[in-house]
C-alpha positions in Angstrom: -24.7 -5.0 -2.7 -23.9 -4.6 1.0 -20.7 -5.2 2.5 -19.7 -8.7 2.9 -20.9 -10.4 6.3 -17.5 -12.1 7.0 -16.0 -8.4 6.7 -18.7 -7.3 9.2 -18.2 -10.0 11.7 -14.4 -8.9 12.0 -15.2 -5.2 12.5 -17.9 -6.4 15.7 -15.3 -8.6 17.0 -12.5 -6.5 17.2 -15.0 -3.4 18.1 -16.4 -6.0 21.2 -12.3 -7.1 22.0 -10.9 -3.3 21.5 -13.4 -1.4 22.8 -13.4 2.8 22.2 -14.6 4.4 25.4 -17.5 7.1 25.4 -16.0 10.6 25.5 -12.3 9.3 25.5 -9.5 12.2 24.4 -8.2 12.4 20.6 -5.4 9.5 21.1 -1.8 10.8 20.0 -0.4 9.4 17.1 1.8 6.8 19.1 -1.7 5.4 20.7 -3.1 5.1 17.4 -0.1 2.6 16.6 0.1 1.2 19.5 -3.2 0.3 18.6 -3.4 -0.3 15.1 0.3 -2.9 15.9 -2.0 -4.8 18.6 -5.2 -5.6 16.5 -2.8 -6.4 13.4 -2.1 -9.2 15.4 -5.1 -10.9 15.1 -4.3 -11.5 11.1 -0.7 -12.3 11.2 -0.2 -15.8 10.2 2.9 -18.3 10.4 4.8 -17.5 6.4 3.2 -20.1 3.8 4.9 -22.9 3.0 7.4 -22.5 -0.3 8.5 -19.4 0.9 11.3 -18.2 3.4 11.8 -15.1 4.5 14.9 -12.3 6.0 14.8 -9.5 7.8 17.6 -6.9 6.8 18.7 -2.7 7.1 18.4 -1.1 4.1 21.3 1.4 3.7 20.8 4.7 2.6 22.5 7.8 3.3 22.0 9.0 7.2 19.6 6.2 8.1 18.8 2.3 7.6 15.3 1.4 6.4 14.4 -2.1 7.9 13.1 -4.2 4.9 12.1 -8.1 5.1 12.6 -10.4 1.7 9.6 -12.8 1.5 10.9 -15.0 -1.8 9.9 -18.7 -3.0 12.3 -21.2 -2.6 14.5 -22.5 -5.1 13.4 -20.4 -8.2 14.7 -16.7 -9.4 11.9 -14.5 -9.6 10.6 -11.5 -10.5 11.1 -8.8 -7.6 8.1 -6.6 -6.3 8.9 -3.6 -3.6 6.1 -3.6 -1.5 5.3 -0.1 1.0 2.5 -1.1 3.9 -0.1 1.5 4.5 -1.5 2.8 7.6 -2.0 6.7 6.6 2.3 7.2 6.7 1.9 7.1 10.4 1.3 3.8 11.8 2.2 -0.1 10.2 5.4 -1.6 9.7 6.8 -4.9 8.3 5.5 -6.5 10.9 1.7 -5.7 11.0 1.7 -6.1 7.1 3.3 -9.5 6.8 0.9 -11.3 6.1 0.0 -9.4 3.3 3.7 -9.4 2.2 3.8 -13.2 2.5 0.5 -14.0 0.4 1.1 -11.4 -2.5 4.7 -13.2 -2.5 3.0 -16.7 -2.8 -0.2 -15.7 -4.6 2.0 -13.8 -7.7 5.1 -16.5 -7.4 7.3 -13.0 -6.7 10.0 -12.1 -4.1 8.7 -9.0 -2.1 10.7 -6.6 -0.5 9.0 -4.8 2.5 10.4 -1.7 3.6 9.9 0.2 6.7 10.0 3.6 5.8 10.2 6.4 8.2 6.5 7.4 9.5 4.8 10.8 10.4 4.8 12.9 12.6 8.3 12.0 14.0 9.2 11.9 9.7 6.8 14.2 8.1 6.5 15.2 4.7 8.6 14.6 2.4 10.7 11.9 4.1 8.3 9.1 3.8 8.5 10.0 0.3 12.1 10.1 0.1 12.4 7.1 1.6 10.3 5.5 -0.7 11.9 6.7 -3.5 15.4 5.6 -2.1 14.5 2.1 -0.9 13.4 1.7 -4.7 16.4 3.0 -6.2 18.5 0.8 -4.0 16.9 -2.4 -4.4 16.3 -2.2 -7.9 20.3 -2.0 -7.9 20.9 -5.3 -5.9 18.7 -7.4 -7.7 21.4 -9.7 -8.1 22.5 -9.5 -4.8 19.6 -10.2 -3.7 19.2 -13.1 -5.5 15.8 -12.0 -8.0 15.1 -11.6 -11.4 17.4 -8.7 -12.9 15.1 -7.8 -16.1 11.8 -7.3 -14.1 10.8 -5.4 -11.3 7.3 -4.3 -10.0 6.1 -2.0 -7.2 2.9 -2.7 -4.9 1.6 -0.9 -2.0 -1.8 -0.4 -0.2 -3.5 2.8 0.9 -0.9 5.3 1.9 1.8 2.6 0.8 0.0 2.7 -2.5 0.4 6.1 -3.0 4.3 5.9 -1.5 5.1 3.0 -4.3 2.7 5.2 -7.2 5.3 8.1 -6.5 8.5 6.1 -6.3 7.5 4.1 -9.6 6.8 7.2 -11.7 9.9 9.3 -10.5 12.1 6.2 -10.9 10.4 5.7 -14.4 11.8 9.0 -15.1 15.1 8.5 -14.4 15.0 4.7 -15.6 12.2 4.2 -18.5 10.4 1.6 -18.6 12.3 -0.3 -15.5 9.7 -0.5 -13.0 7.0 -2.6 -15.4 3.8 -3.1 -13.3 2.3 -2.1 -9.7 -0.3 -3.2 -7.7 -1.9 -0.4 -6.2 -4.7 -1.3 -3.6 -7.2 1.7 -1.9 -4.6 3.9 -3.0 -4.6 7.5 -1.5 -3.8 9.2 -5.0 -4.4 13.2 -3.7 -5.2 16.0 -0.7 -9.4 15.5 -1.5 -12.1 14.6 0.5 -15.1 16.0 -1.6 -15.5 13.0 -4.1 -18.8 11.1 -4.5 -17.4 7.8 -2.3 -16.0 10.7 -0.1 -19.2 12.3 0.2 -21.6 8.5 0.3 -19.1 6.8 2.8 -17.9 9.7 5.6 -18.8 7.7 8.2 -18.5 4.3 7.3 -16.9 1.3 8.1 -12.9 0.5 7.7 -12.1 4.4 7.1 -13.4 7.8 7.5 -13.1 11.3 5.9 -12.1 12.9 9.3 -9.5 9.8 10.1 -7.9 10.7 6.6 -7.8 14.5 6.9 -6.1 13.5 10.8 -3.6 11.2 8.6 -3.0 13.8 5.9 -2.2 16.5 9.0 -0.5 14.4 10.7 2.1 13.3 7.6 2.0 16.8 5.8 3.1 18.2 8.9 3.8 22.1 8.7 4.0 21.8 4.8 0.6 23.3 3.1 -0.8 20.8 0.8 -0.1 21.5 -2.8 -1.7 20.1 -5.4 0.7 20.6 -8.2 3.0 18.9 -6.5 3.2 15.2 -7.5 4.4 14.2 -4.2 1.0 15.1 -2.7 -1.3 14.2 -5.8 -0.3 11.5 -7.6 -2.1 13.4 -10.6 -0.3 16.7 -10.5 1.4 16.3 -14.1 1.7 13.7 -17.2 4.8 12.0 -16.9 7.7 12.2 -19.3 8.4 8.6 -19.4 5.4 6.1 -19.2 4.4 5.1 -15.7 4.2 1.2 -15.1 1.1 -0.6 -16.2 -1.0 -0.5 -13.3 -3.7 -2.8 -11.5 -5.7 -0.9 -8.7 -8.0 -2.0 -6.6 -10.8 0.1 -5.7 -12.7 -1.0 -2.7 -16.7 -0.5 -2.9 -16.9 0.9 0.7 -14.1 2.8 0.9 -14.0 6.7 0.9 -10.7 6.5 -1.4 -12.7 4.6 -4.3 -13.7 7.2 -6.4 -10.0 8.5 -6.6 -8.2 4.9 -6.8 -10.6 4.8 -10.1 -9.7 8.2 -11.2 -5.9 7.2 -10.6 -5.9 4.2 -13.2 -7.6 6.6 -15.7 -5.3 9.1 -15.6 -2.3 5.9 -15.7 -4.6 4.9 -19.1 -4.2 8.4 -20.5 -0.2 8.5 -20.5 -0.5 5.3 -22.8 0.3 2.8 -20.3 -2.0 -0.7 -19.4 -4.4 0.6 -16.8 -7.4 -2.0 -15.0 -9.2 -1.1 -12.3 -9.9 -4.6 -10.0 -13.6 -3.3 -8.2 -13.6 -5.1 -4.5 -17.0 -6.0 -4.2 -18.5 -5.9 -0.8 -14.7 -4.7 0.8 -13.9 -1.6 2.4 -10.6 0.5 3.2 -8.2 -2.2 4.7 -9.4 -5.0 4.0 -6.0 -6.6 2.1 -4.9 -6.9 5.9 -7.6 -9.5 6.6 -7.6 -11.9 4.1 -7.4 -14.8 7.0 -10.9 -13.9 8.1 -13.0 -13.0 5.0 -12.9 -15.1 1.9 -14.2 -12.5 -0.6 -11.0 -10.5 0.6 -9.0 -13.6 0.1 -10.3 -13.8 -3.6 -10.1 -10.6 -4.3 -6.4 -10.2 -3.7 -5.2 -14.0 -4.7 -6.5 -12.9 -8.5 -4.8 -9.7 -8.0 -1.5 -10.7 -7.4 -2.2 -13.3 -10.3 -2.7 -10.8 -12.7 0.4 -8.7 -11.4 2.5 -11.7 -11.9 1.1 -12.0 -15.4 1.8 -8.4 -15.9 5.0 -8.4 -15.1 5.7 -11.0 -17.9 
């Protein structure tokens, strides 16, 4: 199969609209997000109808995390933190709300968006800790907040899928069992860039290797990776307390495919529910642009379906 022609028509059109020129410098990590902000634009759409939406700090201790509550109305539901991705450098509430708002209507779930602190300003561990917080604190004002208080789930794509993989597991440690199901989409599960999709899809479309080493640098920082560290490989060591059933979605262009498979395998081999949702045709990114390919649409409408099924 080859990717998907809709998926292809974006890239040329926002290639023609944003154009790189020849021989320009390496852009700094605040042009990158300058960037990445404006062409996000292009897929925001107005928030579906059903569902209303707030925009609030998140209080934790020495800093407030803006978050925004996307819920239906009129009905208590379950509650799914959601972390955006952009390689823990760029993205915000804002350039993934669209996502936010169709994984809230698509799964009939309330999702809480959180802004975590970004890299390189926030490097390694804080987007981490600030995952882990945000998590903690909203899974203790679920009745503030207005959601279901016996289920809670976690989603997050690329980078924000391995923040809310990380936060799930060490809250599950503390809290067995609580966090029940996540939605993991292109997840960036370790420090690798030697796998076969790695290797087949370098320089392809959506994502390359050398744009994910430049985000790993950029949010490790100083710090020298370590793989035994389950803050950097979301593989490093079997959990003592089961890790949430898990749905990930494994793009077929995507350099991060072979490891968002290998992730749900290792899930299945600490006895939790582990399915891996293959994205035909889709590369890295593509949960952002749902509003101009249909396939993408599909593929994350079922998705969140099948979270909200998981999550009982």
């Amino acid at each position: 199969m080859t990717i998907d022609a809709d998926l292809l028509a974006y890239y040329d059109l926002m290639a023609r609209k944003y154009p790189t020129p020849e021989n320009a410098p390496a852009p700094t990590p605040q042009e990158v997000r300058a960037k990445f902000a404006t062409v996000a634009v292009e897929a925001l759409r107005p928030l579906p109808a059903g569902l209303r939406s707030e925009t609030f700090d998140i209080p934790l201790p020495g800093r407030n995390l803006r978050a925004r509550l996307y819920r239906p109305v009129g009905r208590t539901v379950p509650l799914v933190v959601y972390f955006h991705g952009g390689g823990w450098v760029v993205g915000d509430v804002d350039t993934h709300g669209t996502v936010a708002a169709l994984l809230a209507q698509d799964a009939d779930v309330a999702v809480l968006s959180v802004d975590y602190r970004l890299a390189p300003e926030h490097p390694f561990p804080t987007p981490v800790d600030d995952a882990r917080e945000a998590l903690a604190w909203a899974a203790e004002q679920r009745a503030r907040l207005g959601v279901s208080l016996d289920r809670l789930g976690v989603a997050g794509d690329s980078a924000g899928g391995h923040l809310a993989a990380q936060a799930a597991a060490w809250f599950n440690d503390k809290h067995p069992g609580m966090v029940g199901a996540q939605l993991l989409i292109y997840p960036v599960v370790q420090y690798r860039f030697d796998t076969p999709s790695y290797e087949r899809l370098a320089d392809g479309v959506g994502l390359t290797r050398d744009e994910m080493r430049w985000y790993w640098k950029e949010f490790l920082g100083d710090v020298k990776p370590d793989e035994n560290d389950v803050r950097v490989n979301l593989m490093a060591e079997a959990p003592r307390h089961p890790l949430p059933n898990s749905l990930v979605i494994a793009a077929e262009y995507d350099p991060l495919h072979d490891e968002a498979v290998e992730y749900a395998q290792f899930v299945a081999r600490t006895g939790a529910r582990a399915e891996v949702i293959e994205a035909s045709g889709l590369t890295h990114s593509f949960a952002r642009l749902q509003p101009f390919v249909p396939q993408a649409r599909m593929v994350m409408h079922d998705a969140a379906q099948r979270l909200r099924e998981w999550l009982g």
